[in-house]
C-alpha positions in Angstrom: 0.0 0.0 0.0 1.2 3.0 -0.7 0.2 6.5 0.5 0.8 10.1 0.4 1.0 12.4 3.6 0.7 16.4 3.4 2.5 17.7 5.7 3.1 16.2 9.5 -0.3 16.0 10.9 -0.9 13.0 8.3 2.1 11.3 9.1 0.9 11.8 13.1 -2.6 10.7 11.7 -1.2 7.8 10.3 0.5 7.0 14.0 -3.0 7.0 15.4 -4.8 4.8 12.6 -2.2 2.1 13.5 -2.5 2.9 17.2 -6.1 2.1 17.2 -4.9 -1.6 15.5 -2.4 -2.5 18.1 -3.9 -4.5 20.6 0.4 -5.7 22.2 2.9 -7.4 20.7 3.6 -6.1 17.5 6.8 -4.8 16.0 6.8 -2.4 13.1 9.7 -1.5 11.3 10.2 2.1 10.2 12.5 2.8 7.5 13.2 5.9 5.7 16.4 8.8 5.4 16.7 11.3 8.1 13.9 13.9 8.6 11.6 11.3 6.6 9.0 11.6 9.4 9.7 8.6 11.1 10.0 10.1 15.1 7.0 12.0 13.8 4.9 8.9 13.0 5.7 7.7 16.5 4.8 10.8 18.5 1.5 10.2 16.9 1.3 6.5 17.7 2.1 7.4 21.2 -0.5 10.6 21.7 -3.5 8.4 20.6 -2.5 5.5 22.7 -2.5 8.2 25.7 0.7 9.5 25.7 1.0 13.1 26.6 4.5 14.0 27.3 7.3 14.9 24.7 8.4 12.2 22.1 11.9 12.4 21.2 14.0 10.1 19.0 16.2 7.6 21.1 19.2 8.2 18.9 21.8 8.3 22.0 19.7 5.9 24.3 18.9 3.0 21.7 15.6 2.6 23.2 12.7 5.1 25.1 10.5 2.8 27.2 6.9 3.7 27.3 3.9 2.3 29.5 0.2 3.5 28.7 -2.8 1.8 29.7 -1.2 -1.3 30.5 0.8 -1.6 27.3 5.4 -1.5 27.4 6.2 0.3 23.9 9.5 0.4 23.4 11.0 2.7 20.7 14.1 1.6 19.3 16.5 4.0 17.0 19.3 1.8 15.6 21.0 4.3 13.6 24.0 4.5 16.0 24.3 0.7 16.0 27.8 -0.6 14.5 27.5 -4.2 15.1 23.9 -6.3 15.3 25.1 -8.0 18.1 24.8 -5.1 20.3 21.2 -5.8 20.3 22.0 -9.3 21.7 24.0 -7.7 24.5 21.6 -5.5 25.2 18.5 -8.1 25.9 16.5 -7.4 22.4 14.8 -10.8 23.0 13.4 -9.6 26.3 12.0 -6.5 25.4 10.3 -8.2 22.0 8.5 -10.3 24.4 5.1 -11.2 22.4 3.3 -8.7 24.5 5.0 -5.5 24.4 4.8 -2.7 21.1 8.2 -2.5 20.1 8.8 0.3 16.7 12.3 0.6 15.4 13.5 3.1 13.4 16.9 2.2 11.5 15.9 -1.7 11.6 18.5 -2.5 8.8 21.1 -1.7 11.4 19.7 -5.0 13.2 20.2 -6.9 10.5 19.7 -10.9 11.1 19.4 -10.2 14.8 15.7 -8.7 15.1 12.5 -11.0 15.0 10.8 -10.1 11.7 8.5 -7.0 11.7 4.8 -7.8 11.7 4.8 -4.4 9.5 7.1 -2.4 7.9 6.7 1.5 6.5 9.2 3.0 4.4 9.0 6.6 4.7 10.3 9.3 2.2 10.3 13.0 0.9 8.2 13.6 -2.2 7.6 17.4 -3.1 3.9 17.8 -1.8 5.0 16.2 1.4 5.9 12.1 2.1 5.5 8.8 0.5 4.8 6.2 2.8 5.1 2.6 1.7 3.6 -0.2 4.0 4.3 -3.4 3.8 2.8 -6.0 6.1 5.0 -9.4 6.9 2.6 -11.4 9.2 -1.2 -11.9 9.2 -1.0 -9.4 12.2 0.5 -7.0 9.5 -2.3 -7.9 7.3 -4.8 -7.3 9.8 -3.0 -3.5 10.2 -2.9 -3.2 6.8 -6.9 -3.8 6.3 -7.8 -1.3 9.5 -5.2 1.2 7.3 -7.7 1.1 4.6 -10.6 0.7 6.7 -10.0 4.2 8.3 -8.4 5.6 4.9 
């Protein structure tokens, strides 16, 4: 599926579509060059799932650990990571549990080492705004996928 987004408040609108389809457990992927909207996406994830305090990109961290309503999100930003086994060392098994949200940004930085994304969107610059590409890779990702176009 591919759509267009005008401006931010359609990529944080997108955020909150997918929100509303998350029910614990899945992992999205979020690819795309810097500025490409993908923090942006996630601050809107985060807002509709109850979130009300600032979203920043875990660039130095490697992960920002939320809770809301009962639900661990953790987002990941991988850019920084030189080796995939760094994720090994730092308990990536654990925190993709089955039950908790986890998004990463940069997942081609995980390489072999992350479980497989349920979803992945591929985020980029186009003049009237960005091009988002979504690609599901489970039947959780399919079910996303049909509540996208559901709500689109």
């Amino acid at each position: 599926m591919l759509l267009t987004l005008e401006g931010e408040s359609e990529t944080i609108a997108l955020g909150a579509i997918i929100a509303s389809a998350l029910h614990g457990g899945e992992l999205i992927y979020l690819q795309g060059e810097l500025g490409a909207g993908k923090t942006t996406f996630v601050r809107g994830l985060l807002n509709a799932l109850g979130h009300s305090g600032n979203v920043k990109s875990p660039t130095y961290t490697l992960v920002e650990p939320y809770s809301i309503a009962g639900k661990d999100i953790y987002h990941f930003d991988l850019y920084r990571i030189n080796d995939p086994e760094e994720l090994e060392a730092m308990g990536i098994r654990d925190y993709c549990d089955g039950k908790a949200i986890c998004l990463f940004e940069w997942p081609e930085q995980g390489a072999d080492v992350l479980p497989e994304a349920d979803i992945t969107l591929l985020l980029s610059h186009i003049s009237s705004g960005r091009e988002v590409e979504i690609k599901p890779h489970s039947a959780t990702g399919e079910n996303i996928l049909q509540h996208i176009k559901s709500a689109s």
